[in-house]
C-alpha positions in Angstrom: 12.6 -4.2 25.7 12.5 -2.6 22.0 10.4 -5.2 20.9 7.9 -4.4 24.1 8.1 -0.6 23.0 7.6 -1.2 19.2 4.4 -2.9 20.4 2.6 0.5 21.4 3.6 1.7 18.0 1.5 -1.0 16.0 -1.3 -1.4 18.3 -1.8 2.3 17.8 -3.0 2.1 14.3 -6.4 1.3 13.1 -7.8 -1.1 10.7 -4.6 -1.0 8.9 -3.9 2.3 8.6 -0.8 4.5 9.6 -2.1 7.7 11.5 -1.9 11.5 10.1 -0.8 14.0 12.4 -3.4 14.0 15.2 -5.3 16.2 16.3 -5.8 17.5 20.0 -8.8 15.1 20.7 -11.7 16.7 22.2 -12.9 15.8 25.7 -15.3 13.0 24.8 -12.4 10.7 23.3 -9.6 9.3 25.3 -6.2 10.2 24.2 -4.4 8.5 21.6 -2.0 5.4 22.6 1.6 6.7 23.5 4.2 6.0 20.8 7.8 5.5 20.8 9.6 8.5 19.1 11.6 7.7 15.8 10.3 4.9 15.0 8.3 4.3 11.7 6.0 1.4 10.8 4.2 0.1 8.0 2.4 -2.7 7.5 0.7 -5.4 5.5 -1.7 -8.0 6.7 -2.7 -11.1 4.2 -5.6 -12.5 6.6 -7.7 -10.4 8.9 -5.3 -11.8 11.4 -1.9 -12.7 9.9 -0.2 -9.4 9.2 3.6 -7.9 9.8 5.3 -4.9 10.5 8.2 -3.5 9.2 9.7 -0.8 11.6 12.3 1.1 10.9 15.0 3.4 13.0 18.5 4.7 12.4 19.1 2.7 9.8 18.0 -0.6 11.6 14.6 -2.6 10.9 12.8 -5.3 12.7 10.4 -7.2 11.3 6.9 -8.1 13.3 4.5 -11.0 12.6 0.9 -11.3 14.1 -1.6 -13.7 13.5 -4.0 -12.6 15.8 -5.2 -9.4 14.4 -2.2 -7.2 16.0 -3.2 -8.0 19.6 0.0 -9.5 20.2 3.4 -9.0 17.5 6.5 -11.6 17.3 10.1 -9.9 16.3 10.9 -12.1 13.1 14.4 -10.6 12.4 16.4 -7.8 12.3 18.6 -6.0 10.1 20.4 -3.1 8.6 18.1 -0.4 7.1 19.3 0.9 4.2 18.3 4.5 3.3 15.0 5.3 1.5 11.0 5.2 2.3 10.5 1.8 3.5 7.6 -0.9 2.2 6.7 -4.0 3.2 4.4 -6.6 0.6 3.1 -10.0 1.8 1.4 -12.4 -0.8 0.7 -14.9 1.7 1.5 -15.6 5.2 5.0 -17.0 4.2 5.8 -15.2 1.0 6.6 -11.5 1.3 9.2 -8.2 0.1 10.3 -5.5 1.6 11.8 -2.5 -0.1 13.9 0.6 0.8 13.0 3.3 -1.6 16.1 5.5 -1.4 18.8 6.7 -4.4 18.3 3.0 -5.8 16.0 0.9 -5.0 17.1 -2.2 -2.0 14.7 -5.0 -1.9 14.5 -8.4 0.0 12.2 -11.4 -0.5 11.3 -14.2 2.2 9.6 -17.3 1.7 9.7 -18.3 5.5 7.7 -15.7 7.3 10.1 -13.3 7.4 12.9 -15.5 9.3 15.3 -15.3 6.9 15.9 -12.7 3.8 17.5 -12.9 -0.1 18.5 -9.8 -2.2 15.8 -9.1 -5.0 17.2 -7.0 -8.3 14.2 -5.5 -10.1 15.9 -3.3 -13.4 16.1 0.2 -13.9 14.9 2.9 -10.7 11.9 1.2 -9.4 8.8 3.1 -7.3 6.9 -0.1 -6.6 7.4 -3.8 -6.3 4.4 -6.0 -5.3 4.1 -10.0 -5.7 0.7 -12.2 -6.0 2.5 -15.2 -4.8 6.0 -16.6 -4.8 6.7 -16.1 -8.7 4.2 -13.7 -9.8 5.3 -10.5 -9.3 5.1 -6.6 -10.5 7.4 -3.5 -10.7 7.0 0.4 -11.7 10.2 1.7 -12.8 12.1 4.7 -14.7 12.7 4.4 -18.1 15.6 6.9 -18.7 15.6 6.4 -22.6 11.8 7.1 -22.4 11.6 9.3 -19.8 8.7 7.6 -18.5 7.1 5.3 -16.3 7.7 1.2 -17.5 5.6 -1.4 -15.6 7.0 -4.7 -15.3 6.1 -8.4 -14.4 7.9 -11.4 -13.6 7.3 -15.2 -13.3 9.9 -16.6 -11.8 10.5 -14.8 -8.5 12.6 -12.1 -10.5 15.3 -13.9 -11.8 13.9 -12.1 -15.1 11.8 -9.6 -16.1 9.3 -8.3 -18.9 7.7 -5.3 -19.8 3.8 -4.5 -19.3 1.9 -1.7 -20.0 1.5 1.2 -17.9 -2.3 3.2 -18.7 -3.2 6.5 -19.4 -4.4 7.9 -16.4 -2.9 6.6 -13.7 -2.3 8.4 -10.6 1.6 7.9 -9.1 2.0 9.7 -5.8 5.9 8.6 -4.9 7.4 5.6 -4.1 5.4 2.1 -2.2 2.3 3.1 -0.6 -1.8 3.1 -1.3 -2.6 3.3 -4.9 1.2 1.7 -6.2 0.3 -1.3 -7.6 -2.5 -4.3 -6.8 -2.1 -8.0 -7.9 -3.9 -10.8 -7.8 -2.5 -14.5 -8.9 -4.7 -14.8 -12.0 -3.4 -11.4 -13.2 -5.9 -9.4 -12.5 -4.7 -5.7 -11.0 -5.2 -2.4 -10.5 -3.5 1.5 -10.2 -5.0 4.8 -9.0 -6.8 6.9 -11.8 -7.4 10.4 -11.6 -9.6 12.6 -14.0 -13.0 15.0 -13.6 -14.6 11.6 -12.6 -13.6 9.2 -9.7 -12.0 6.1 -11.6 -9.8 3.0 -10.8 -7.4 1.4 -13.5 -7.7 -2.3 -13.6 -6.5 -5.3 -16.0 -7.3 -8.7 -16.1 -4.4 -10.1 -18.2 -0.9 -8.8 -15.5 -0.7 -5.3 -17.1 -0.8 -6.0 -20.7 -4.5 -3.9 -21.2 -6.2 -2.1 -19.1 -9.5 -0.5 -18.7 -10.8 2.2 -16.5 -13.6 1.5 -13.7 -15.5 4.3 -12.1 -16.0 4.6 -8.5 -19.5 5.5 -7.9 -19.5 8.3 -4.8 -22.6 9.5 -3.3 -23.8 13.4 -4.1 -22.5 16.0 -1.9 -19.8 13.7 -0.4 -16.7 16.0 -1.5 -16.6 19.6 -2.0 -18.3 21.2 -4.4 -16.0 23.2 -7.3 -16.7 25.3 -10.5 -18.1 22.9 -13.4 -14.9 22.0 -15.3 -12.5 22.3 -12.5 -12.7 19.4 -10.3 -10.2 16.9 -10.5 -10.6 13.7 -8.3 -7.9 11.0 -7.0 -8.3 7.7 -6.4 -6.3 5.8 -4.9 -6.7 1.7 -3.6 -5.6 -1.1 -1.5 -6.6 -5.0 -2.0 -8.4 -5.7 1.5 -6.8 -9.3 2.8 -8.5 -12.1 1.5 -10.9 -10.4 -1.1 -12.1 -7.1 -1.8 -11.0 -3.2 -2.9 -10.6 -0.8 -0.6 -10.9 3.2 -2.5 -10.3 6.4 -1.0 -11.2 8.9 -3.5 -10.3 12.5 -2.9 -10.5 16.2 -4.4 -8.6 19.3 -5.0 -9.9 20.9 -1.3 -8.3 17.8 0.5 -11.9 16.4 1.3 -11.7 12.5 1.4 -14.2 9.3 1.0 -13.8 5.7 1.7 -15.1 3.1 -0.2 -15.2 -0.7 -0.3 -16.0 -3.1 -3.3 -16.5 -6.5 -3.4 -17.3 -7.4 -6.7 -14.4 -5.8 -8.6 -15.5 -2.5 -8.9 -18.9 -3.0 -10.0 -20.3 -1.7 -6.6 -19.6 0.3 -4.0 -20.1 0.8 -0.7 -19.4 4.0 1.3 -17.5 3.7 4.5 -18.0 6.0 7.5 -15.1 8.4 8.6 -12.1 6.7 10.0 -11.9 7.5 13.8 -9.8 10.2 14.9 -6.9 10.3 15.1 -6.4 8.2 12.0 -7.5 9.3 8.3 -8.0 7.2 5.1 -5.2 9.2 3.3 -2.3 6.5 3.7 -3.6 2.8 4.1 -1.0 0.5 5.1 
């Protein structure tokens, strides 16, 4: 029955993306799918058809699988839901983390499909953990002794752990979520930049240098501020398979979606997500 019921939560969402409040929706649209109060969900998909949820309730989880573009979801497993913002990361369709961003951070790694789990220890208070494939894998964490942000990387499935570089620049909103961190296997990645100009942050060598990549965005597409006072965030997602997905926003809360598939050098601009979903928290 719970699994049934967890069902209308996930079909609910939209290309991915976990829904703002809604809105009362006006009398040419049908109302939105009913959804199963306190529950939470987020989700990663690795394929535009091989995806899982992790959904979360009273300090219990259960972990969803599709492969058919979330027309139909299979419970995985089940477990205890330690306290904190919860995440889930897939490299590929076996390999995957999922992370409890609370008072310390509580992470688990699977290289089944999500059938069976092992504790992963990432050093110091860590806001984001993200893996390319089985070994590859990143971390943002709190360096007391600095007081600052220290990216790490591992190699070996995080059994040990070195530090990168963490730009200028870069936007950091909380803990897990759109604009953390974005790998790919050969060590190319990026963060969210913010500045008086739409910008991503992206390396090529796993974190070591980076460089910053503007976001081109049509004229008139945000609001328009006083010369010298507009600030813009942008924010990003790896789309499964290939591709960048942007959403670059302004001070007055106005937002644009963009997609780019050759690293940044272009971009396309995306039409408004349908109501009731918004681009502000891609899953």
């Amino acid at each position: 029955m719970i699994a049934a019921a967890l069902v209308s939560i996930i079909v609910a969402t939209f290309l991915y993306l976990r829904a703002a409040t809604p809105t009362a929706p006006s009398a040419e649209l049908p109302p939105p799918p009913p959804t199963l109060s306190g529950y939470s969900a987020v989700y990663d998909f690795v394929t535009a058809s091989t995806g899982y949820a992790l959904v979360t309730r009273l300090g219990r989880n259960w972990i969803f699988k599709t492969v058919d573009g979330a027309g139909n979801w299979q419970l995985q497993d089940t477990g205890p839901a330690p306290p904190g913002d919860p995440d889930v990361d897939f490299a590929d369709a076996r390999h995957g983390v999922i992370s409890f961003f609370g008072p310390s951070l509580v992470a688990y790694r699977t290289s089944d499909a999500g059938l069976h789990w092992r504790p992963l220890l990432v050093p110091g208070d860590a806001f984001a953990v993200t893996f390319a494939n089985a070994d590859s894998g990143w971390a943002l964490t709190w360096n007391p002794s600095t007081q600052d942000l220290q990216l790490l990387s591992t190699r070996d499935g995080g059994a040990t752990w070195i530090e990168r570089v963490w730009p200028s620049g870069a936007y950091w909103v909380g803990r897990g979520g759109m604009g953390a961190l974005a790998f790919k296997s050969s060590g190319q990645g990026w963060t969210a930049g913010v500045g008086d100009q739409p910008r991503l942050l992206g390396t090529v060598d796993g974190g070591s240098s980076w460089r910053s990549t503007p976001v081109q965005i049509p004229p008139g597409a945000l609001s328009a501020l006083p010369e010298g006072t507009q600030v813009f965030i942008t924010q990003l997602t790896l789309m499964p398979q290939r591709g960048i997905f942007a959403v670059v926003s302004d001070l007055t809360g106005d937002l644009i979606g963009l997609t780019s598939m050759d690293s940044g050098q272009t971009w396309r601009t995306l039409a408004p997500a349908p109501e009731p979903t918004r681009y502000a928290d891609i899953s």
